[in-house]
Each structure stands twice: as structure tokens, then as C-alpha cells.
Backbone as CSV, one residue per row, in Angstrom:
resi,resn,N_x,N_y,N_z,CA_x,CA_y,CA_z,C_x,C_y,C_z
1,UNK,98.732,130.980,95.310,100.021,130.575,94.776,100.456,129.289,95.466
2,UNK,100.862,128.307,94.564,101.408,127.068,95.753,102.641,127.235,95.260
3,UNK,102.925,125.932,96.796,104.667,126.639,96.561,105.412,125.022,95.798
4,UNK,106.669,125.386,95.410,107.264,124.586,94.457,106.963,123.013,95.288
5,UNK,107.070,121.582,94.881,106.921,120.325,95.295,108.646,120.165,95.889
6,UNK,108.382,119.364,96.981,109.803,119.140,97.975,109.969,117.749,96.812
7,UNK,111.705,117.532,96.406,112.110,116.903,96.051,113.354,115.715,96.639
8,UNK,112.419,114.742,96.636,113.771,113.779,97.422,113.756,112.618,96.939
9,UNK,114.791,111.979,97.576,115.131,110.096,96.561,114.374,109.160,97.136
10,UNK,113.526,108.408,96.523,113.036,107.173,97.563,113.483,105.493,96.766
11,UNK,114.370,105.302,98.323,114.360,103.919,97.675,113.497,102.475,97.707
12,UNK,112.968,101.934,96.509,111.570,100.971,96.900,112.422,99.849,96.399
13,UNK,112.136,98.397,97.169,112.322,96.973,96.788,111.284,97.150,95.318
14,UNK,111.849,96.690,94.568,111.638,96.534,93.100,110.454,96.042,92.582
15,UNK,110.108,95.000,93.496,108.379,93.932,93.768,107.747,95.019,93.813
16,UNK,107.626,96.121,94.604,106.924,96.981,95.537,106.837,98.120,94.297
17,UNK,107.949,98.432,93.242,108.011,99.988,92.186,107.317,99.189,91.350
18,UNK,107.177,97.627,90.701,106.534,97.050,89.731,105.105,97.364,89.941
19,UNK,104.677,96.995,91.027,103.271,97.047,91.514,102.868,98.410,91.596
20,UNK,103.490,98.964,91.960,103.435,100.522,91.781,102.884,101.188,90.579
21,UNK,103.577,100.461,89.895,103.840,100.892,88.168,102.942,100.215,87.357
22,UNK,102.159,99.285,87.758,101.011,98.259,87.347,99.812,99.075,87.488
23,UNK,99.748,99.462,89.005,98.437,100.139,89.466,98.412,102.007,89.076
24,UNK,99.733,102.661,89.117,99.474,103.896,88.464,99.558,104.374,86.752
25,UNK,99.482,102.617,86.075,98.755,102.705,84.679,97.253,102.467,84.721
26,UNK,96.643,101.744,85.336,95.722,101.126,85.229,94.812,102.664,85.995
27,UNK,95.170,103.241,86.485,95.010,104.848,87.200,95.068,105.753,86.388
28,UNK,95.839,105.617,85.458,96.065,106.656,84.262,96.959,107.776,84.925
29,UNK,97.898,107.039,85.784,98.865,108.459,86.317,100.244,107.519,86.236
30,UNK,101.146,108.970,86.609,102.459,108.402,86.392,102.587,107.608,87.717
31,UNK,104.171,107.349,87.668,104.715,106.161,89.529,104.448,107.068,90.462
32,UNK,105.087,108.193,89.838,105.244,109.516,90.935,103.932,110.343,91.472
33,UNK,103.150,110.637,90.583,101.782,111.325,91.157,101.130,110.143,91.593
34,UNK,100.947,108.431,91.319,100.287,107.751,91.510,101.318,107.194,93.584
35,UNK,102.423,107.514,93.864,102.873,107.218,95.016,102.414,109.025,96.115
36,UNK,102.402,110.224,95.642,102.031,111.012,95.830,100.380,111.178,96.315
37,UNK,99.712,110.886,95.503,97.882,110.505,95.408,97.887,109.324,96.896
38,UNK,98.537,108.267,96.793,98.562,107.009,97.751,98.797,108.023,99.482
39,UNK,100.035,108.656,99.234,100.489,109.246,100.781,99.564,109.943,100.764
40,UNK,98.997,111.285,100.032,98.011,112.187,99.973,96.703,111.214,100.825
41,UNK,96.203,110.372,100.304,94.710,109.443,100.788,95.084,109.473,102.503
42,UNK,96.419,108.423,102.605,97.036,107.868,103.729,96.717,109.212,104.803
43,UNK,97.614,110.360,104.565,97.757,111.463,105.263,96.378,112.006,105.617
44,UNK,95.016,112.143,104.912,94.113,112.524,105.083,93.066,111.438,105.834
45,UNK,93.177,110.467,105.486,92.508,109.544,106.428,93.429,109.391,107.790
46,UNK,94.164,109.820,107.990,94.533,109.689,109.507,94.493,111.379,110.125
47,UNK,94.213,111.780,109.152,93.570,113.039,110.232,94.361,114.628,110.098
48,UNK,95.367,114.216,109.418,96.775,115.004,109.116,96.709,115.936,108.534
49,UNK,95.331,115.740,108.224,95.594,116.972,106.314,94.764,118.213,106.335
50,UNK,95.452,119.360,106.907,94.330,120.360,106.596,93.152,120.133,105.690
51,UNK,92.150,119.731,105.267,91.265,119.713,104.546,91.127,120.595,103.487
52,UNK,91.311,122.093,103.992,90.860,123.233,102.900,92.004,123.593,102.479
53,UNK,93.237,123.591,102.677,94.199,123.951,102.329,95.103,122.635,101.734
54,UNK,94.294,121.306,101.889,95.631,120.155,101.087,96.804,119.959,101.552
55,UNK,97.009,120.433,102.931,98.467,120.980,103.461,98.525,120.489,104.569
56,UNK,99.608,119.556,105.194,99.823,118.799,106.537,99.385,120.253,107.858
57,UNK,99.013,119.757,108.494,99.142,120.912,109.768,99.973,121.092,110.688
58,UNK,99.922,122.551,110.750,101.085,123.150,111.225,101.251,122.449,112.751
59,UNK,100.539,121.696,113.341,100.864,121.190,114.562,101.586,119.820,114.888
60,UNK,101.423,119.303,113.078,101.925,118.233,113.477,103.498,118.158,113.293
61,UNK,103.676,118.768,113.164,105.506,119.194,113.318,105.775,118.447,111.960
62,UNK,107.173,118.132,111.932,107.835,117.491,110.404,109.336,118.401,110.352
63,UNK,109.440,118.195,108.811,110.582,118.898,108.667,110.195,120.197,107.868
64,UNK,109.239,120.458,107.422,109.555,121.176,106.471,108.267,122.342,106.828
């Protein structure tokens, strides 16, 4: 069972949501799964990411 997606506001300089919005067509995803997919990569190449579970680890503290 996964659990519901955390919902919050992000505010981007406009240059930065265009480009955004350039590269998660050309991706075939929306702004939102295509800025989601980006942190997802980020988080796992630095070491963060439970692997088998897709899920930050419990050691690295956070909020949630």
C-alpha cells in the first residue's frame, strides 16, 4: 500500500517553470511528475534513497 503524496506550494522564478515545462514535454510527463522524477534522480544519487523501498531513510531525519 503506498501512502497518499505530501502536498505543498513551490515557488519557481518563471525562467526556471518555462524550462521546466519545455523539458517535461519533450519527457512526455507533466511539470509536476517531471520536477518530482528530477528530486527523485537528485535524492538517489546522493545516497538518500532507500533503494528497495523508493523511500528517503529513516536516518536521514526530515520532516515527515
Amino acid at each position: 500500500m503506498s501512502m497518499p503524496k505530501k502536498q505543498f506550494a513551490l515557488r519557481l522564478d518563471p525562467k526556471l517553470y518555462t524550462a521546466l515545462e519545455k523539458w517535461a514535454i519533450d519527457e512526455f510527463r507533466s511539470v509536476n511528475a517531471h520536477i518530482e522524477f528530477l528530486l527523485r534522480e537528485s535524492v538517489r544519487k546522493a545516497g538518500r534513497l532507500n533503494k528497495d523501498k523508493e523511500t528517503v531513510t529513516p536516518d536521514e531525519g526530515g520532516d515527515g
